[in-house]
C-alpha positions in Angstrom: 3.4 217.3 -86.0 1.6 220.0 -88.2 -0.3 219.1 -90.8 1.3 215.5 -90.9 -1.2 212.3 -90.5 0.1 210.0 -87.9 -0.7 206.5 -87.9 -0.4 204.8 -84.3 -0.3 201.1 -83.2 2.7 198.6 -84.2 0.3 196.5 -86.5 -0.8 199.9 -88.3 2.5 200.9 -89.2 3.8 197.5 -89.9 0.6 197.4 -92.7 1.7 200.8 -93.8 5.1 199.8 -94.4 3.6 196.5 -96.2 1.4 198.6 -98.5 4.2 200.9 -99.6 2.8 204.2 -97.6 5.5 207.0 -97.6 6.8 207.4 -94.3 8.5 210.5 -93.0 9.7 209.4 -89.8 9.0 206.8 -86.7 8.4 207.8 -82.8 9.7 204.7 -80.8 8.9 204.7 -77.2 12.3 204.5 -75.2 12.8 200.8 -74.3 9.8 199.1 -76.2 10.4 195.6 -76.9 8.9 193.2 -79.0 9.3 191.1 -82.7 6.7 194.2 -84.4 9.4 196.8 -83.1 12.3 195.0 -84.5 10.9 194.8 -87.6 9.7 198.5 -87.7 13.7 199.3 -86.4 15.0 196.9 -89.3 12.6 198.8 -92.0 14.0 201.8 -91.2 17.4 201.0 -91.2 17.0 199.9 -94.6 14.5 202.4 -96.1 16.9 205.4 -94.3 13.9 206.5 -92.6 14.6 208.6 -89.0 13.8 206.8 -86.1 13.3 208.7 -83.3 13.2 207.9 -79.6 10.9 209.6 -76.9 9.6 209.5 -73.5 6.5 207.8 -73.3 5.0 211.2 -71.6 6.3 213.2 -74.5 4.1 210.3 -77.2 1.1 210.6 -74.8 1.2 214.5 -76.6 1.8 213.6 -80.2 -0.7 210.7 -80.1 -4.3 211.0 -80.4 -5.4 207.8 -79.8 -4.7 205.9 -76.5 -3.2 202.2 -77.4 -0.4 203.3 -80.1 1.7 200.6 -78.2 5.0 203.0 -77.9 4.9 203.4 -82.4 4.1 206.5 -83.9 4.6 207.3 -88.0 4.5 210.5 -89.8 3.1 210.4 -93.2 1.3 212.6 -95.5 -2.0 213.3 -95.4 -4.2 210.6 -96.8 -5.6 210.2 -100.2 -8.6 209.4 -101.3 -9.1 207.6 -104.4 -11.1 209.3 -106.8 -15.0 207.1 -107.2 -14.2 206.8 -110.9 -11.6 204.1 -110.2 -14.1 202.2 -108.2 -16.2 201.6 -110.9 -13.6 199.8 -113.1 -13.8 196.4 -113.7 -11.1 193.8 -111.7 -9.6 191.5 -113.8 -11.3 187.9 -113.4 -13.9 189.7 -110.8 -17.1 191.0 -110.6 -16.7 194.7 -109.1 -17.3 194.5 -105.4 -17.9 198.1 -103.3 -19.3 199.2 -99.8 -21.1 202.3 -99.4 -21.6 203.8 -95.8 -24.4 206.5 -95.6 -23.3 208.8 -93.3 -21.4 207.0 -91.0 -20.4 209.0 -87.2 -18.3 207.1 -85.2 -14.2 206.3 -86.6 -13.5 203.4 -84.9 -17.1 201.8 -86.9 -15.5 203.2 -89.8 -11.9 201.6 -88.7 -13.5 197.9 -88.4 -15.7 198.2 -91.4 -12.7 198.8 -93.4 -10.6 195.9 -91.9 -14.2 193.6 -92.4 -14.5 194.5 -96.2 -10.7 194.4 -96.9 -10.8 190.4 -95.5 -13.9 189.9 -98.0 -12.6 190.7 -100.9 -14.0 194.3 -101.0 -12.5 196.2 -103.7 -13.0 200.1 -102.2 -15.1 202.0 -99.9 -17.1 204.9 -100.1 -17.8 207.6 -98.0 -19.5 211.4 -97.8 -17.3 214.3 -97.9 -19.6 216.1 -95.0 -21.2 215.1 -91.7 -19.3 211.5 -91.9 -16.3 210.0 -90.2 -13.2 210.1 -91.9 -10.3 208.5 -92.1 -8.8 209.6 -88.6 -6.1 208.1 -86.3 -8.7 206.3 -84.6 -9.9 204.8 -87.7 -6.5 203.6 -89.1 -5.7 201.7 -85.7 -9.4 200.4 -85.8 -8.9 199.1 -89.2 -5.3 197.5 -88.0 -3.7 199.3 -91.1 -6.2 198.4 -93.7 -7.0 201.6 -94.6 -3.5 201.3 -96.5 -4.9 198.7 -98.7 -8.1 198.9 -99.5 -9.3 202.5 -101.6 -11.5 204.7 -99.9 -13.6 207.5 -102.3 -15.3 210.4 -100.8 -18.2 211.7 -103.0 -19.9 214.8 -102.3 -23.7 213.1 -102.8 -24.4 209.6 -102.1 -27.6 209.2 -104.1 -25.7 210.0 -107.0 -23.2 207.5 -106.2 -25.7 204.6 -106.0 -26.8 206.3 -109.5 -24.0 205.8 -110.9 -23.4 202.1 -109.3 -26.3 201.2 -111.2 -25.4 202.5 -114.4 -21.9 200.9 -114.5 -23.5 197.0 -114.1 -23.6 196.9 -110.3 -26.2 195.9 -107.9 -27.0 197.9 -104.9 -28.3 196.4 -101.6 -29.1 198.7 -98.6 -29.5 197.1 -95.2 -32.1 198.1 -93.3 -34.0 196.6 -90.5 -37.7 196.5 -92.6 -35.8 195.1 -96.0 -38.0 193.8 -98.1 -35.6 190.1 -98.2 -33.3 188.5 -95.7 -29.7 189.5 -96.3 -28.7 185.6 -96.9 -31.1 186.0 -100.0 -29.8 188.6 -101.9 -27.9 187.6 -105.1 -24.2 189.2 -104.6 -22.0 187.1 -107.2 -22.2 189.7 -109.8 -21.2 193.0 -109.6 -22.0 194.7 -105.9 -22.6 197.3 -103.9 -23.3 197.0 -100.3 -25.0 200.3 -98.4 -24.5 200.6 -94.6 -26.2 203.2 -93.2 -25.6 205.4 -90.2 -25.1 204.4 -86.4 -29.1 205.1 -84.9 -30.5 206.5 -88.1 -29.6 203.7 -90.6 -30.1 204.7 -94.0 -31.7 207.7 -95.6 -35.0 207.8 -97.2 -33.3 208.8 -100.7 -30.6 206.8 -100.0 -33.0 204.1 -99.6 -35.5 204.4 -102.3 -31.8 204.4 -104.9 -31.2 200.8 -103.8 -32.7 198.1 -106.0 -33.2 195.9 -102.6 -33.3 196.4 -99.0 -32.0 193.5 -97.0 -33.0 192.9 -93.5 -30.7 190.8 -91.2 -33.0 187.8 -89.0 -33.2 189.2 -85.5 -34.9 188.1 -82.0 -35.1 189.9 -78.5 -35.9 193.6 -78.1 -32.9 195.2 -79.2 -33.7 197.6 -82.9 -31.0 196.9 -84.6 -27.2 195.9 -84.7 -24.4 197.7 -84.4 -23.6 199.2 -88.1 -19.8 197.6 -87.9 -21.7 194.2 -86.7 -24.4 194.5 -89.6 -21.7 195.5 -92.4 -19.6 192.5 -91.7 -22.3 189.8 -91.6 -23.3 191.4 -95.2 -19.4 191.2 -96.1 -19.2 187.5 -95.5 -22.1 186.9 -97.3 -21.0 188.0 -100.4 -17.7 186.6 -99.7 -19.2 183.0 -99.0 -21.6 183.2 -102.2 -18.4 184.6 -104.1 -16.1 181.9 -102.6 -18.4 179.1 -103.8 -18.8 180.0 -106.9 -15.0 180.3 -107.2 -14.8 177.1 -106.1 -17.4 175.5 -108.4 -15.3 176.9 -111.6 -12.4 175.3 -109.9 -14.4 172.0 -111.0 
C-alpha cells in the first residue's frame, strides 16, 4: 500500500467514516458478515468509494496488526494538529489537554487516546522523537478515536508545559512520589494532565515544569501502574470534578 496509512478493525473504520476521514479505498475480507460490514458496504456505495474484496491470506500481508476483523482502509497519512490550536479556548469550557512524556508502547498510546476522548479531553500531545506514534496498532487500540480527538507533536516537551502555563492552564504530572493524591488536585479550570513513560515515568525536567505532582493511593509491592491504567484514573477524575460542577450550574 506505499506510503498510504491503513486503519484496521471494523470499529476503526466505522469511526473514521463517522469523523469524516478521507478514505481512498476499503479491503473486505471475501465472505465477512456482520451489521459493521454492512454498514461499511453501504458507506461506500454512497460515498463511491472502491471496495475491494481479498483472500483473507492476501489481508494477512497488507495488515500490520493481527485482529483487523477481515476491514482494511487506505487513507492518507495522518495529521497532526499543530500545538497552537490546543491552547485555544473551547467555547463554554475550560481548556482540557494530556501530555505523555515519552511514551513507548502504541497500543498504551491507542487506549490513552480512547480514555481521554470519553473524558472530555480536548487534544493530546506527544514528542516528535523516541515516542510512539500514531501507528496501526494505535488506531485499533484507540477503537477509532484517534479520528476525533487532535493529537500535536512538539519537538520539546518542557517547552510545551511552558507554554501550558503561560496560556492559563494548570499542569499536573503523575508520578508515584507526588507531592498530593491525584483525587486532590483541582482540575475544573484549565488543565493539563502529564503521563509519563512506561518504566521510567516522567522526566526530571519534565517533572520540575509541573506546578504539582500527583501520586495515585497504592498497596502491595507492585511500583507503579500501568501508564494507560494511571492516565485513565487521572482522566475520570477531572471528568467527575468537571461533571459536577456542570451539573451544579445546571441548578
Amino acid at each position: 500500500m506505499g506510503q498510504k496509512r491503513v486503519i484496521e478493525g471494523r470499529r476503526p473504520v466505522l469511526e473514521a467514516i463517522s469523523a469524516g476521514t478521507k478514505i481512498e479505498r476499503i479491503f473486505l475480507q471475501k465472505g465477512a458478515r456482520g451489521k459493521q460490514i454492512e454498514e461499511i458496504k453501504e458507506f461506500c456505495r454512497k460515498q463511491g468509494i472502491p471496495l475491494v474484496y481479498r483472500e483473507k491470506n492476501e489481508l494477512d500481508k497488507l495488515a500490520i496488526t493481527r485482529n483487523y476483523q477481515g476491514v482494511l482502509a487506505e487513507v492518507p497519512p495522518f495529521r497532526y494538529t499543530p500545538f497552537a490550536e490546543l491552547l485555544e479556548h473551547k467555547k463554554g469550557e475550560a481548556p482540557f489537554l494530556l501530555i505523555l512524556d515519552h511514551l513507548q508502547d502504541p497500543q498504551n498510546l491507542g487506549a490513552l487516546v480512547r480514555t481521554a476522548y470519553a473524558a472530555g479531553c480536548h487534544g493530546v500531545v506527544i514528542p516528535e522523537r523516541r515516542a510512539a506514534e500514531v501507528t496501526p496498532a494505535a488506531v485499533k487500540a484507540s477503537a477509532g478515536a484517534v479520528e476525533h480527538l487532535p493529537i500535536a507533536k512538539v519537538v520539546n516537551l518542557a517547552r510545551c508545559i511552558e507554554q501550558c502555563k503561560e496560556a492559563g492552564l494548570w499542569v499536573y504530572g503523575a508520578d508515584m512520589d507526588g507531592e498530593i493524591l491525584y483525587t486532590d488536585g483541582d482540575y475544573k479550570g484549565p488543565t493539563a494532565l502529564v503521563i509519563g513513560s512506561e518504566g521510567r515515568g516522567l522526566g526530571r525536567l519534565i517533572k520540575e515544569k509541573c506546578d504539582y505532582l500527583v501520586r495515585l493511593p497504592m498497596k502491595g509491592r507492585l511500583a507503579s501502574l500501568n501508564a494507560s491504567v494511571a492516565g485513565a484514573l487521572l482522566l475520570y477524575e477531572v471528568y467527575r470534578q468537571r461533571e459536577g460542577v456542570a451539573e451544579k450550574n445546571k441548578i
